[in-house]
Phi, psi and omega in degrees: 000129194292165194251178194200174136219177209309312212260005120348324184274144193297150139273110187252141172301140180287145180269075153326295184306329177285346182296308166317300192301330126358267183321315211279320175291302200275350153309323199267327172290013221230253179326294247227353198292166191238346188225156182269006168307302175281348168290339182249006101016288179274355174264350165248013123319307175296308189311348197241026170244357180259356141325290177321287204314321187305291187326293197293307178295329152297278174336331158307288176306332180299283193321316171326308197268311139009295173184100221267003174260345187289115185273002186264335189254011164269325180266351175294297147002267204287336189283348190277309181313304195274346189263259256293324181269017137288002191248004177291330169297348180281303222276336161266016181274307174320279193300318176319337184255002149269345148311327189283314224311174184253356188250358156358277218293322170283335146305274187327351192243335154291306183230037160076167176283015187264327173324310208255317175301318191286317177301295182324311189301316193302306171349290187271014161241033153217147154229183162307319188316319184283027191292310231266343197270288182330288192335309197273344167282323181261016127317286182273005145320297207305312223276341162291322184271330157289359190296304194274291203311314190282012196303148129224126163271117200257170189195143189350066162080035139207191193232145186217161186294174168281343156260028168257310191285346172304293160026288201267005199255041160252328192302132208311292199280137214286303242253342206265332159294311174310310177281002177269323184278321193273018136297305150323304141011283182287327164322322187261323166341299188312318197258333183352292196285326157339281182326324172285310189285312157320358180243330180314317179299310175317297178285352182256334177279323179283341188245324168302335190288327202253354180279320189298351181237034191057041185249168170268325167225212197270356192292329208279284199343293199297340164310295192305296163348328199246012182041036178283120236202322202251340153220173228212176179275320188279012148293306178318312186302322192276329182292296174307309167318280170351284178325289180303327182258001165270294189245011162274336181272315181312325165301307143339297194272344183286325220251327156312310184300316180305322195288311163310357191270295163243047160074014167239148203310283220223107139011087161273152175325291149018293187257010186310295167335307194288161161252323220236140180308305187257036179112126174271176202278132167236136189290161175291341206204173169275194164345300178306314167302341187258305197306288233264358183263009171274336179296284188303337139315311175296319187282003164271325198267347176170163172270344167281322193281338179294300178314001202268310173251009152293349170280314205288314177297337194292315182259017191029029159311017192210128163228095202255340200283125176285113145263151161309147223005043138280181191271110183307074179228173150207115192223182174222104170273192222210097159280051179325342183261343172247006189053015183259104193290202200216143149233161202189112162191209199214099177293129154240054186031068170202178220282336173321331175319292182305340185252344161320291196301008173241301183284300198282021194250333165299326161308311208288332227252296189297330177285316191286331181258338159303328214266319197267003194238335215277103191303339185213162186299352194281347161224045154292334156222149188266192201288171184308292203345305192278294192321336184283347179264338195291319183302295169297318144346303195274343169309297114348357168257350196268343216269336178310337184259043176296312188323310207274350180281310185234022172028225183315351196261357182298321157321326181277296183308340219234347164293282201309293175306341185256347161292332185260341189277355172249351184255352173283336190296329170308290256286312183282316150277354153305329178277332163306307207267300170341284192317333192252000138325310189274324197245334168283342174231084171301322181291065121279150164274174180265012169271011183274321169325303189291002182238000149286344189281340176266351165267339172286316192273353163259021179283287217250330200226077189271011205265320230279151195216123173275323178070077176061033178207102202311326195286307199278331174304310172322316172136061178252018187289348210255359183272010195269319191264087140021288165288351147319293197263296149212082169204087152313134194039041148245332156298049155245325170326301176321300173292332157290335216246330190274313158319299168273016181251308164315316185298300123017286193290293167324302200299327185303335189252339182285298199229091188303320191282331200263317191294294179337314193280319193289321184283332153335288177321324189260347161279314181303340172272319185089219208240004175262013156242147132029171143290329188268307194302333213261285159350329205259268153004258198251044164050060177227166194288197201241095116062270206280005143342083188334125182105340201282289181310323173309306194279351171263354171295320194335286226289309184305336195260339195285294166340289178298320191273317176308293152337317187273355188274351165285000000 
């Protein structure tokens, strides 16, 4: 591999039409083959322009989010969004005839039954009908997400992005947190009927996609989407309860010791954030500085992860620093054509920083070992369900090196973050039962939507207090959350994935070494087992399992309950 950085590297427009044409040949050489030699001819022929095709479409989308006002990569954008789904009936035309092949049982004896189950799945979860439906979904993503990217929030004569005013709901003074969230606030007010009318469009284009496929909405479809094969809604459901009667009175009691803690009656949203009397945890140094004690961390914690982020700085594969018109996101993609992973997100000097360099470098870690262990791209990454332990996981492998982020201060970082990785999970499953709430009922209007989101929250997050502020009492916090508008049904990933990151974090404090080889184990598989197989792999329980939230919180909640009684 030739050496590179990111931004260095060509953007070429992708040749749908040559893609096809691809397809459709190793599809008719498939179908005609006499030896299985030649099905895996055509089959690494595809893999490798479709690498390519992946490639040239990350390098868009980064640049796109990069800065969502760049008019050559916005408009690369909408032609990649609106060409790619005419051209998906060649590419499932394609995989049907390795189903069909008579050489099926020798691909399955090579690169496993996840191969062939995923391809099965991509099946049902297309017809043609749904093109002109895809088109109109990332039409209106893309119009949300420039939405968010272009915010400005003025807050006492200056103007800040929505991860620059996040900031101040951290801030010493009371007065000054209340007025930073209702600035915030105002902002999605401000944006309300937009907002409404984007998601209004969402749940009616997204529930036509799962009727084009003989569904009553859009929910079996989002399932699938998320590549889910081992469970069901009525597991999700059983996960949630578990959540509400295990961690929601434990939140409850976390958010009473803080309100005593720092002097105030009763917990407003406002102060959800503050930890500390005298202040949270502030990273030590700037931007520059959390990259490079993030360099030095990785080379202490193992020689995979030290080689790991010398590719990623070396290639300048991280783009973290808050600019104007980037994209309010974090995310980690995928270069396939370079073995590389991408991370992308917005420092604002508050402990979130440390947890970008943990969680989305954890994506990124797995992604680095998968591109190397792994024979083909379908499984460089695994389904969300899993990819979120990778993440969470390395968060909690991050806390011995607090010293080096936060100095005196580390101790405080390592309360507040293991405090939020259990009050975010009501948060994280309200939003699940909300989605799916919005797609079995469309005829809500949409201020009736915004008012399951205020019955959800006196459900899972009954602590929560707004204060004088109409918008947010009503149910409007849910237009904030992202994954809402697009990625459908994958925040329940974050809350399932936070149980085997707990799990993690214990055995990691039992036995360091014996835990590493299982989370190894479980980076290094990817995407070619089960969700139950990939669990089973590096020996943590199964989520939906009565009891199962209980026993994997113990270490976590004995931890948090000692602590708030010092």
């Amino acid at each position: 591999m030739k050496e590179f950085t990111f931004d260095t590297l060509e953007y070429v427009r992708p040749d749908y039409d040559q893609m096809k044409g691809i397809w459709e040949e190793a599809a008719s050489r498939i179908r005609t083959a006499t030896d299985y030699s030649q099905v895996k001819e055509a089959m690494k022929t595809v893999e490798e322009a479709s690498k390519h095709l992946i490639t040239m479409n990350s390098i868009c989308n980064i640049r796109n989010t990069l800065d969502t006002t760049d008019a050559y990569y916005e408009k690369e954008l909408e032609f990649n969004q609106n060409t790619y789904p005419t051209v998906i009936e060649s590419e499932m035309a394609y995989e049907q005839s390795i189903l069909e092949s008579p050489f099926a049982g020798e691909i399955e004896a090579e690169y496993g039954r996840e191969l062939l189950l995923g391809m099965r799945q991509d099946l049902d979860s297309f017809n043609p009908a749904l093109v002109p439906f895809l088109q109109k979904e990332a039409e209106l993503t893309t119009r949300y997400q420039k939405l968010m990217a272009t915010a400005q929030i003025p807050f006492r004569g200056e103007t800040y992005n929505l991860y620059g005013i996040q900031k101040f709901f951290e801030n010493q003074d009371r007065q000054t947190r209340k007025e930073a969230f209702r600035a915030y606030s105002d902002f999605y007010r401000g944006n309300e009927e937009e907002l409404e009318d984007i998601f209004a469009q969402l749940v009616q284009v997204r529930n036509e996609m799962g009727k084009a496929l003989g569904d009553e909405n859009f929910i079996s479809l989002g399932y699938k989407q998320q590549g889910r094969r081992d469970y069901g809604q009525k597991e999700v459901e059983a996960f949630r309860e578990q959540v509400r009667k295990e961690i929601v009175p434990l939140c409850q009691k976390l958010y009473e010791a803080q309100a005593k803690r720092i002097g105030v009656d009763e917990i407003k949203v406002y102060d959800e954030k503050f930890v500390f009397p005298d202040g949270n945890a502030e990273p030590a140094g700037d931007d520059d500085y959390m990259i490079e004690q993030a360099r030095g961390m990785y080379h202490e914690m193992r020689p995979e992860t030290g080689e790991f982020i010398d590719f990623m700085i070396d290639h300048k594969l991280m783009d973290l620093k808050n600019k104007a018109n980037k994209a309010s996101t974090g995310y980690m993609t995928y270069l396939p054509d370079y073995q590389a992973p991408y991370v992308f997100s917005c420092f604002n000097h508050t402990i979130f920083d440390m947890q970008v360099l943990s969680h989305e470098l954890g994506h990124a870690f797995a992604g680095y070992q998968a591109m190397r262990h792994q024979p083909i791209a379908s499984y460089y990454s695994s389904a969300t369900d899993i990819a979120e332990i990778h993440s969470m996981a390395m968060e909690q492998f991050a806390y011995p090196y607090a010293e080096r982020f936060f100095g005196k201060d580390a101790d405080k970082f390592r309360f507040a973050h293991l405090q939020e990785a259990v009050t975010f999970v009501p948060f994280g499953v309200a939003v699940d039962e909300f989605q799916h709430i919005m797609y079995a009922h469309p005829e809500l209007t949409p201020k009736q939507r915004t008012y399951e989101w205020h019955k959800l929250e006196e459900k899972y997050m009954p602590w929560r207090k707004y204060e004088d502020d109409e918008f947010m009492e009503r149910g409007g916090y849910w237009y904030h959350k992202l994954h809402i508008f697009l990625y459908p049904f994958y925040y329940i990933n974050y809350t399932l994935t936070t149980m085997g990151a707990m799990e993690f974090k214990k055995r990691y404090e039992e036995n360091r070494e014996a835990a590493w080889e299982d989370y190894l184990c479980l980076c290094n598989a990817g995407g070619s087992l089960s969700y139950l197989a990939l669990l089973k792999a590096a020996n943590l329980s199964v989520p939906f399992e009565e009891g199962s939230v209980q026993k994997a919180m113990s270490y976590t909640k004995e931890i948090l309950l000692k602590q708030i009684q010092q």
